[in-house]
C-alpha positions as CSV (number, residue, x, y, z in Angstrom):
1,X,4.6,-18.7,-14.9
2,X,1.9,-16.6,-16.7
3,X,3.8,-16.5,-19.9
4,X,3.6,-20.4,-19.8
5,X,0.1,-20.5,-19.2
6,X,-0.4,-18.1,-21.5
7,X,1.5,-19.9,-24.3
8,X,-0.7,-22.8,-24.4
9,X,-4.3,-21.3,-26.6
10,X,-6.1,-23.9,-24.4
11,X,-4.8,-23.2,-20.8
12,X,-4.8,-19.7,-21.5
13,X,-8.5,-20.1,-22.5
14,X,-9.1,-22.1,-19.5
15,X,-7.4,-19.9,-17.5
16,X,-9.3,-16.9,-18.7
17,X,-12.9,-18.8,-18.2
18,X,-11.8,-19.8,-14.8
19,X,-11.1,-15.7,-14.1
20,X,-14.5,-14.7,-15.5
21,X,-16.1,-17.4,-13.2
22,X,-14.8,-16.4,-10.1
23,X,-15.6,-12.6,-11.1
24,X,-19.2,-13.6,-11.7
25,X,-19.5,-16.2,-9.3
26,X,-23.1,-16.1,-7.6
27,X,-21.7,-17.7,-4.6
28,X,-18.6,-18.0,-2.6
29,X,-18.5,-22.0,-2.9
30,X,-18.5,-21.2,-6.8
31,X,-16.1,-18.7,-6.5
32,X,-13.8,-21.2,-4.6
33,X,-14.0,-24.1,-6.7
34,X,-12.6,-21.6,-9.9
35,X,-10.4,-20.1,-7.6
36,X,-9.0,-23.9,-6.7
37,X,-8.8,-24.8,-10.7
38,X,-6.7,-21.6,-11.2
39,X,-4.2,-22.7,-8.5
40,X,-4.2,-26.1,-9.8
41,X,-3.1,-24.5,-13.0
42,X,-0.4,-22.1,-11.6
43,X,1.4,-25.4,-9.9
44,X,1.2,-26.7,-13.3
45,X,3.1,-24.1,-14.8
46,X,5.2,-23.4,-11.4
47,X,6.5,-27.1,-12.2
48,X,7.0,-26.5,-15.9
49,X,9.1,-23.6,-15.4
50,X,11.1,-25.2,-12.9
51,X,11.6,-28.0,-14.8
């Protein structure tokens, strides 16, 4: 799944700025809300590959 998202320059970026957010997140809600995005992006790929 990684190397999917990882393939795509954009969804790798995203994915990347999501990680930085939740690492730096100045609150727990904020931390959540990245963490939710990158989950939303792993079903994405989790679908692609099983495609």
């Amino acid at each position: 799944m990684f190397v999917t998202l990882r393939r795509d320059p954009g969804r790798a970026r995203r994915l990347h700025e999501l990680e930085v957010a939740v690492a730096e997140a100045p609150s727990i809600e904020d931390a959540q809300r990245a963490s939710a995005e990158i989950g939303s992006l792993l079903d994405a790929a989790r679908r692609e590959v099983a495609a």
